[in-house]
MMTF fields as JSON, N, C-alpha, C and O atoms, coordinates in Angstrom:
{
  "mmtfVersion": "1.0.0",
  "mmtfProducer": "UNKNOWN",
  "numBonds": 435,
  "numAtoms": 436,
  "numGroups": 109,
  "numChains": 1,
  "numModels": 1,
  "chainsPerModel": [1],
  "groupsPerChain": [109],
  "chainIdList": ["A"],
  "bondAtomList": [4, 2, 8, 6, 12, 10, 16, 14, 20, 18, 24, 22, 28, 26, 32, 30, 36, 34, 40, 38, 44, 42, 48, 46, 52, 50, 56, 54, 60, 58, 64, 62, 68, 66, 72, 70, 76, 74, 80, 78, 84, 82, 88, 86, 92, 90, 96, 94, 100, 98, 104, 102, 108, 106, 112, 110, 116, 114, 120, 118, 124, 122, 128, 126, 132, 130, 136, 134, 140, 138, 144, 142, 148, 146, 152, 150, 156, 154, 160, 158, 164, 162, 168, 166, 172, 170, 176, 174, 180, 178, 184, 182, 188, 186, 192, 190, 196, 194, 200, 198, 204, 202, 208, 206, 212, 210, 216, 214, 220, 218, 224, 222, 228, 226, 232, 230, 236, 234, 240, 238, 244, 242, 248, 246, 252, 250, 256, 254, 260, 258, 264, 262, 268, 266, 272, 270, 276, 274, 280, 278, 284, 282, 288, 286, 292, 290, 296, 294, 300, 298, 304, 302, 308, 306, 312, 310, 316, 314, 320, 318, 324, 322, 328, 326, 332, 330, 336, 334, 340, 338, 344, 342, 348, 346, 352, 350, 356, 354, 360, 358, 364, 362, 368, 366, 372, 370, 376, 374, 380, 378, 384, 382, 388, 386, 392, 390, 396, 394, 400, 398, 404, 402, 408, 406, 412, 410, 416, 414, 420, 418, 424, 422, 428, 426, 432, 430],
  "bondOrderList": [1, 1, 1, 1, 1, 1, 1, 1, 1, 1, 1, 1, 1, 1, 1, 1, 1, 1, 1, 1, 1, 1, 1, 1, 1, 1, 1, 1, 1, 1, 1, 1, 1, 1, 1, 1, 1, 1, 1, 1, 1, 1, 1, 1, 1, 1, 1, 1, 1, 1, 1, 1, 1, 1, 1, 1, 1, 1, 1, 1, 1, 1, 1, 1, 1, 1, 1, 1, 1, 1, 1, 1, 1, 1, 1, 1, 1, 1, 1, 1, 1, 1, 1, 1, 1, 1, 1, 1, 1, 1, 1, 1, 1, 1, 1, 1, 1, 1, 1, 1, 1, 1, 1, 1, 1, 1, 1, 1],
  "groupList": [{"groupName": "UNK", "atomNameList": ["N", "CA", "C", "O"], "elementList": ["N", "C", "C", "O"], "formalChargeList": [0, 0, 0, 0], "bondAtomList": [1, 0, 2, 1, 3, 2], "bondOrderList": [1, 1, 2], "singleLetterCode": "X", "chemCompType": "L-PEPTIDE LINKING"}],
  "groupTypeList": [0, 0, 0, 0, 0, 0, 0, 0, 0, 0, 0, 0, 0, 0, 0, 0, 0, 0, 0, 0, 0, 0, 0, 0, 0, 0, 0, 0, 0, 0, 0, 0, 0, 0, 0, 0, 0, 0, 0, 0, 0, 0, 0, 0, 0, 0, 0, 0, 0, 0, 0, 0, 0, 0, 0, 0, 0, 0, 0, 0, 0, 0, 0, 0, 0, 0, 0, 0, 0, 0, 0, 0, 0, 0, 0, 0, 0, 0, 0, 0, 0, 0, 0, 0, 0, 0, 0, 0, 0, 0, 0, 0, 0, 0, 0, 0, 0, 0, 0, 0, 0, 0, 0, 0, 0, 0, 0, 0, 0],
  "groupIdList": [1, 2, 3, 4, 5, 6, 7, 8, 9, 10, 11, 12, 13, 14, 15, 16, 17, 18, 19, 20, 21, 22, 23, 24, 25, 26, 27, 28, 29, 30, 31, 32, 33, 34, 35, 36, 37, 38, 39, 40, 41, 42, 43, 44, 45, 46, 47, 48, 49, 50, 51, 52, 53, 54, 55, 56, 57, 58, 59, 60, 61, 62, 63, 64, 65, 66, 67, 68, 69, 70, 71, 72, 73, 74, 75, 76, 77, 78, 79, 80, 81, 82, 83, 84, 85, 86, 87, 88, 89, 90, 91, 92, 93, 94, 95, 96, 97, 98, 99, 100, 101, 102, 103, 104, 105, 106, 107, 108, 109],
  "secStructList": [7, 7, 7, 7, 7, 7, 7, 7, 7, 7, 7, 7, 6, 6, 2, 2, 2, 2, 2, 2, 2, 2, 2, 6, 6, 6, 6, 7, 7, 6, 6, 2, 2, 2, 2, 2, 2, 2, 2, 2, 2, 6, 6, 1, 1, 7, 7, 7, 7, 1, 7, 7, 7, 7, 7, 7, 7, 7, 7, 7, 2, 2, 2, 2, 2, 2, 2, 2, 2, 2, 2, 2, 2, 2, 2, 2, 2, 6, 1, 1, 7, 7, 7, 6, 6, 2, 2, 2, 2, 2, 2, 2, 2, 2, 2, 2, 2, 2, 2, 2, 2, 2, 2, 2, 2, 2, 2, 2, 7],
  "xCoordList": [2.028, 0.641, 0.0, 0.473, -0.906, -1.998, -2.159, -2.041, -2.375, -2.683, -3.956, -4.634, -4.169, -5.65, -6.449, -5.67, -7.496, -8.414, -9.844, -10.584, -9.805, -10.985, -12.009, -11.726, -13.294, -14.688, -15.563, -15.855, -16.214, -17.221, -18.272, -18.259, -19.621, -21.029, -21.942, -21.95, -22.999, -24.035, -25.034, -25.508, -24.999, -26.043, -27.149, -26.692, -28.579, -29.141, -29.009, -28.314, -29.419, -28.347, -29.092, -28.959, -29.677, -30.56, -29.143, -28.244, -28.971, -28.112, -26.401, -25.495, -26.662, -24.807, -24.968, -23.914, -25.949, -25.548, -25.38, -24.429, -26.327, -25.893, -24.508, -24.138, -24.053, -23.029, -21.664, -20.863, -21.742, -20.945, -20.745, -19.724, -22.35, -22.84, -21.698, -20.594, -21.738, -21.21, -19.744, -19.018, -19.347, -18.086, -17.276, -16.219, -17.988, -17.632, -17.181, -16.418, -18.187, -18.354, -17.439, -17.18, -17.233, -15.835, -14.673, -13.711, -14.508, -13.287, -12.382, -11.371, -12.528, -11.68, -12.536, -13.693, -11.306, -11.042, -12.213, -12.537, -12.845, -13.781, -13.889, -14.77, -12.038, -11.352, -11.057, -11.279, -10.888, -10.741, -12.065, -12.416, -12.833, -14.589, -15.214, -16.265, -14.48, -15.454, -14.87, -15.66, -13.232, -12.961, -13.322, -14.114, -13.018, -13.978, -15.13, -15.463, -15.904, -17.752, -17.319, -17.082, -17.25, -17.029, -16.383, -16.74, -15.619, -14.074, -15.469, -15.604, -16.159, -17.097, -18.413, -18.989, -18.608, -19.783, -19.501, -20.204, -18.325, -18.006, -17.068, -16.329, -17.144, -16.387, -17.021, -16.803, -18.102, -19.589, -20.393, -21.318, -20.194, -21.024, -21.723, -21.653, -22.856, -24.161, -23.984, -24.371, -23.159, -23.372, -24.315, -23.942, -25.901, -26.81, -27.494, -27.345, -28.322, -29.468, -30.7, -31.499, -31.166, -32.647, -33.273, -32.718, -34.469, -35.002, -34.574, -33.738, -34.93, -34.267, -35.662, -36.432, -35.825, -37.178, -36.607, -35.581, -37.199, -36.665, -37.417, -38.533, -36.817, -37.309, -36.659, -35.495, -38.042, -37.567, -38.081, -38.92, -37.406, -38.432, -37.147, -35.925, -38.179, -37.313, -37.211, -37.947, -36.274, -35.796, -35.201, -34.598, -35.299, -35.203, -33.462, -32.655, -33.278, -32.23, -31.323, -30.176, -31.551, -30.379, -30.097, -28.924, -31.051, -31.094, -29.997, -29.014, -30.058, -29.448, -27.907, -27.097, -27.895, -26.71, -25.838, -24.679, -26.416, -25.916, -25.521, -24.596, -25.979, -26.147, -24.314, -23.348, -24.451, -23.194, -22.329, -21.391, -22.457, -21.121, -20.522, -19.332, -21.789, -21.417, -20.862, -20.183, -21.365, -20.813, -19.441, -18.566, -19.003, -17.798, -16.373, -15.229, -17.125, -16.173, -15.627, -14.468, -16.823, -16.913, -16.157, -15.718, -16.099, -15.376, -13.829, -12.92, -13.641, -12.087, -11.749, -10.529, -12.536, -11.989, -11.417, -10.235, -12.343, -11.962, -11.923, -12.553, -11.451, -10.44, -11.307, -10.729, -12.704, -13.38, -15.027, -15.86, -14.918, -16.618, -17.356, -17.466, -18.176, -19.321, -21.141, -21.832, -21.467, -22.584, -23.766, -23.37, -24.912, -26.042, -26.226, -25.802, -26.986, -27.731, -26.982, -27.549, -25.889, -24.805, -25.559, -26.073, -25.443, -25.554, -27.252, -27.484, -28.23, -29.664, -29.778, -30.624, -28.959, -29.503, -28.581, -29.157, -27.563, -27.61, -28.348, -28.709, -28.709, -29.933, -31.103, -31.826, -31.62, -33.137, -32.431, -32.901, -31.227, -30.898, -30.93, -31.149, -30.739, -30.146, -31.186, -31.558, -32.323, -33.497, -34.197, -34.439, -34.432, -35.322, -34.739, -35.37, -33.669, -32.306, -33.179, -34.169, -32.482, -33.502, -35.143, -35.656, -35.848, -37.185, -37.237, -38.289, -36.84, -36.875, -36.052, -36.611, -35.599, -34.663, -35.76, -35.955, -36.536, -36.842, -38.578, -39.426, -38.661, -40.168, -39.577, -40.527, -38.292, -38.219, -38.476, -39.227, -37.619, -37.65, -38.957, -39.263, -40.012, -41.044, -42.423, -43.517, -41.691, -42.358, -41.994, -42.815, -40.787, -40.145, -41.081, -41.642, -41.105, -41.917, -43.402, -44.012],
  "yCoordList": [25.778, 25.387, 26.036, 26.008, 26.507, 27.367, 26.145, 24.959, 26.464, 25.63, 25.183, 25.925, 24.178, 23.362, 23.299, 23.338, 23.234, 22.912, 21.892, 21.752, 21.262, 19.97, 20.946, 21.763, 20.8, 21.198, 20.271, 19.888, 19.732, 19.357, 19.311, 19.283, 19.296, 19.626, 18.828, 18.559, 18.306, 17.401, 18.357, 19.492, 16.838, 17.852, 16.443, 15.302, 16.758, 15.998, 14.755, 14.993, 13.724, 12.614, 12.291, 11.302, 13.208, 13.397, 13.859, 13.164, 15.11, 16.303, 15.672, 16.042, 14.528, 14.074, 13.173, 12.753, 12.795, 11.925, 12.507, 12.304, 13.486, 14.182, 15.011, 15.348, 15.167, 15.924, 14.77, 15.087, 13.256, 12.25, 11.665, 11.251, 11.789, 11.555, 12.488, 11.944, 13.676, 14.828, 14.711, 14.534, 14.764, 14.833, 13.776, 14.031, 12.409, 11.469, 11.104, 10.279, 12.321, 12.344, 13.788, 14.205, 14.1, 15.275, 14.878, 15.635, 13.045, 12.375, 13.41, 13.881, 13.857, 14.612, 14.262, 13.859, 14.632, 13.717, 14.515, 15.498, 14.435, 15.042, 16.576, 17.4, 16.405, 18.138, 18.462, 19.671, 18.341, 19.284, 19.466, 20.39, 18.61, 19.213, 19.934, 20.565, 19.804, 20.576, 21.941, 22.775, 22.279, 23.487, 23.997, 24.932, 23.714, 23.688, 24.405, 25.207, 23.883, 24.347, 25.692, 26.81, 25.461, 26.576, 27.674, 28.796, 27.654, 28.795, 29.553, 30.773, 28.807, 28.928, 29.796, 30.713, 29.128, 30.037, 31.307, 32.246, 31.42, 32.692, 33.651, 34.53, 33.436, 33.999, 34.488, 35.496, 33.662, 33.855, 34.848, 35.184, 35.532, 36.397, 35.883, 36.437, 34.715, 34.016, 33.5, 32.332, 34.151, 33.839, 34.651, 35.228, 34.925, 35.416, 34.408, 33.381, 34.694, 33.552, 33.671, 32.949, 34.521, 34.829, 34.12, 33.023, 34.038, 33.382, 33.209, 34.06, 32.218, 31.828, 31.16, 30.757, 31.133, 31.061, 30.256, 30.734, 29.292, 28.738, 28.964, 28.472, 29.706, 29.999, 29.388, 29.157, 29.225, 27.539, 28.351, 29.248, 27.881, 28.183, 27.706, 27.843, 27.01, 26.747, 27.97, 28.913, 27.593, 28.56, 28.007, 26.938, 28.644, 27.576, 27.327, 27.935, 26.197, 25.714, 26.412, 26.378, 27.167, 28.156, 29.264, 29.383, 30.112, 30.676, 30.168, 30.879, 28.751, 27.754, 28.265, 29.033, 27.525, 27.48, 29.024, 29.164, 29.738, 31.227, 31.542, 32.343, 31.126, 31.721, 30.698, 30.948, 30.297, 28.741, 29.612, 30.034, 30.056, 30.574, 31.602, 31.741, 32.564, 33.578, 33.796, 34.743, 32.473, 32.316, 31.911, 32.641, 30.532, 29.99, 31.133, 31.143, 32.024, 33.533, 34.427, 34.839, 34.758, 35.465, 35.112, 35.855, 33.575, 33.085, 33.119, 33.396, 32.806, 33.046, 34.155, 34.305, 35.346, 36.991, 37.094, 37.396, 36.763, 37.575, 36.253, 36.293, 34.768, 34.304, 33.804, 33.048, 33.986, 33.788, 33.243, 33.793, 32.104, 31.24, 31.814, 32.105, 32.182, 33.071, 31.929, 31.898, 31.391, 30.192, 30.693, 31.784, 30.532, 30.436, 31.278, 32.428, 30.522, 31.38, 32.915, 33.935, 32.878, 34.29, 35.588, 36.662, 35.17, 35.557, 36.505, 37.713, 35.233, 35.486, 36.401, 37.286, 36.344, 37.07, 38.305, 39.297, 38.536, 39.884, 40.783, 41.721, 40.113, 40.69, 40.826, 41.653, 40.092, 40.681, 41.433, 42.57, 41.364, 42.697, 44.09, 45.113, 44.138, 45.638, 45.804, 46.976, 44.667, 45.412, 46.139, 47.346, 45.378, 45.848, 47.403, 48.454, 47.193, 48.524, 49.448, 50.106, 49.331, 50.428, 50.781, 51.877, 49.54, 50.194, 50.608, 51.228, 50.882, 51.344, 52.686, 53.612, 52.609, 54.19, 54.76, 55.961, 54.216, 55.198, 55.56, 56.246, 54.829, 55.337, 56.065, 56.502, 56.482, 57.057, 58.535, 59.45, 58.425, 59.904, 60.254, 61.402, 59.341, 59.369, 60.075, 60.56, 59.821, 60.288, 61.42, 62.05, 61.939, 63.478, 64.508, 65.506, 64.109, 64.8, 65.657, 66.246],
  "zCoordList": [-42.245, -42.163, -40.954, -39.818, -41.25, -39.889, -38.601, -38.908, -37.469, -36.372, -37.071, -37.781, -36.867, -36.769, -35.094, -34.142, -34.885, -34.045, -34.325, -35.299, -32.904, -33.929, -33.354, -32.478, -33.938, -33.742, -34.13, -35.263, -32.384, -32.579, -31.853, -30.622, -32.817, -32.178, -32.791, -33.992, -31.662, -32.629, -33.656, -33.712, -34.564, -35.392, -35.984, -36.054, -36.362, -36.467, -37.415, -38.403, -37.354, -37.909, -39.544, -40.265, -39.697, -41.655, -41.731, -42.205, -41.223, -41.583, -42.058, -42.806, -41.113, -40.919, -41.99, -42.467, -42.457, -43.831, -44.707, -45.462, -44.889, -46.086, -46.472, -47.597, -45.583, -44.944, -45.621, -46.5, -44.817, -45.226, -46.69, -47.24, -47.241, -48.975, -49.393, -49.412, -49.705, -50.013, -49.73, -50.708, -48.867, -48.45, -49.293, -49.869, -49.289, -50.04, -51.452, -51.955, -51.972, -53.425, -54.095, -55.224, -53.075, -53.463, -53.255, -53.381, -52.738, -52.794, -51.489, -52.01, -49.926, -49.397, -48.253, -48.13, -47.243, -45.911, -45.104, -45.771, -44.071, -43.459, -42.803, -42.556, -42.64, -41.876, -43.679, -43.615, -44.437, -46.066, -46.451, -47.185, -45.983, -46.667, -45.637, -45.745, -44.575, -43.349, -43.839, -44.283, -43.772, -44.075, -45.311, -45.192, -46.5, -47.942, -48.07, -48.943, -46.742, -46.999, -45.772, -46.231, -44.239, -43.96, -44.806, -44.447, -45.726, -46.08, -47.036, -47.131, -47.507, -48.479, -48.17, -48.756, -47.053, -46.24, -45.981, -46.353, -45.247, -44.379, -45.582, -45.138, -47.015, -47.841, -48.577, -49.249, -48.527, -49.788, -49.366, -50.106, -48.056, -47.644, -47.099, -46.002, -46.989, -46.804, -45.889, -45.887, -44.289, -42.821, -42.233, -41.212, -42.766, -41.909, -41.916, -42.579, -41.12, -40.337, -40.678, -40.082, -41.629, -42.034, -42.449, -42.372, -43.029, -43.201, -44.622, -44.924, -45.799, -47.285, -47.487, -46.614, -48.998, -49.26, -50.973, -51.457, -51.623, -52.563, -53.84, -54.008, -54.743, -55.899, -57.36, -57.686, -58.136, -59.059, -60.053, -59.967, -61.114, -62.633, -63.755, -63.696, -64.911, -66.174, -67.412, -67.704, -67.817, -69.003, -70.187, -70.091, -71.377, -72.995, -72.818, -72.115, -73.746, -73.121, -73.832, -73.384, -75.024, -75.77, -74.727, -74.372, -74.175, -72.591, -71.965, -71.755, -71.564, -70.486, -70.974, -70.454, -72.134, -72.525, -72.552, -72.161, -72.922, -73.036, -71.676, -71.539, -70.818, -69.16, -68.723, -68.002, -69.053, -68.52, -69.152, -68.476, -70.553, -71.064, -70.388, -70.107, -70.07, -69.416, -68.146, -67.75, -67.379, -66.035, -66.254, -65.789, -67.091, -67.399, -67.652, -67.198, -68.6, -69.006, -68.083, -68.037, -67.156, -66.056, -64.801, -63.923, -64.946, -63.768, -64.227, -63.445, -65.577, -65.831, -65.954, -65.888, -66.166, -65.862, -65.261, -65.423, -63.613, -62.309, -61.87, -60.812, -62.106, -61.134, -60.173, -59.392, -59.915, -58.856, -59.598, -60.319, -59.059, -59.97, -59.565, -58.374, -60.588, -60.445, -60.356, -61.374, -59.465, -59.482, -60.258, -60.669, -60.666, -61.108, -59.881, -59.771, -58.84, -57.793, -57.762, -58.152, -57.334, -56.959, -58.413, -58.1, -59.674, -60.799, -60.698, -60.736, -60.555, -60.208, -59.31, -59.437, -58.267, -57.03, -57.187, -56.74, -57.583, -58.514, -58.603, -57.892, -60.326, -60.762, -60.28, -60.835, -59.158, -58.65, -58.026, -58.079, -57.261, -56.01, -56.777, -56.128, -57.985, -58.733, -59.243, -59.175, -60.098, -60.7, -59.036, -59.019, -57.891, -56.793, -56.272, -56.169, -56.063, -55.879, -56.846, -56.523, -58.329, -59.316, -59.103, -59.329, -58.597, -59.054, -57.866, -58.019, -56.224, -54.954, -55.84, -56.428, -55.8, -55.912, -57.027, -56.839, -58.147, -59.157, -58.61, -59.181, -57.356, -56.666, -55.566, -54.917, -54.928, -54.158, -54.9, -54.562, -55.973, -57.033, -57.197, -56.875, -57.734, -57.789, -56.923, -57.213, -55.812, -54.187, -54.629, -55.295, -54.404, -54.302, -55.127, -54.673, -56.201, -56.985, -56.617, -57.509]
}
């Protein structure tokens, strides 16, 4: 088993409930959900500090459903869950990627 170290720092006390709600409801001790969400953060890529901006919208639920399958499939491929958000943010990254690259060509011209 790896050495353990405790870590601790205040944090605002909205923050620590939600934190305790959560922890609670994943049934695991406070050091397995603390490591859990860190292993998660710092694995997921999504340790920058920028700013995050929240984008919402509905979609037909045969859509819905098609999208779940695809994630569900995708995650048993490669072994690694593929989330909704992760999936979305993809696709805007590669359509924005394409239409930047097909106005850079564009310029050249």
């Amino acid at each position: 088993m790896d050495e353990v170290k405790n870590l601790c720092a205040p944090i605002p006390a909205a923050l620590h409930a939600r934190v305790r709600a959560e922890q609670e409801r994943a049934g695991l001790t406070l050091g397995a959900y603390m490591t859990e969400l860190l292993t998660k953060f710092f694995e997921g890529g999504e340790h920058t500090m920028e700013p995050m901006r929240t984008m919402a919208f509905q979609i037909p639920e045969d859509l819905f459903q098609r999208l779940k399958q695809y994630l569900s499939a995708e995650s048993a491929r490669t072994g690694k869950k593929l989330s909704q958000k992760d999936f979305v943010l993809g696709l805007l990254q590669r359509a924005l990627d394409e239409a930047e690259a097909a106005k850079t060509v564009d310029n050249r011209d």
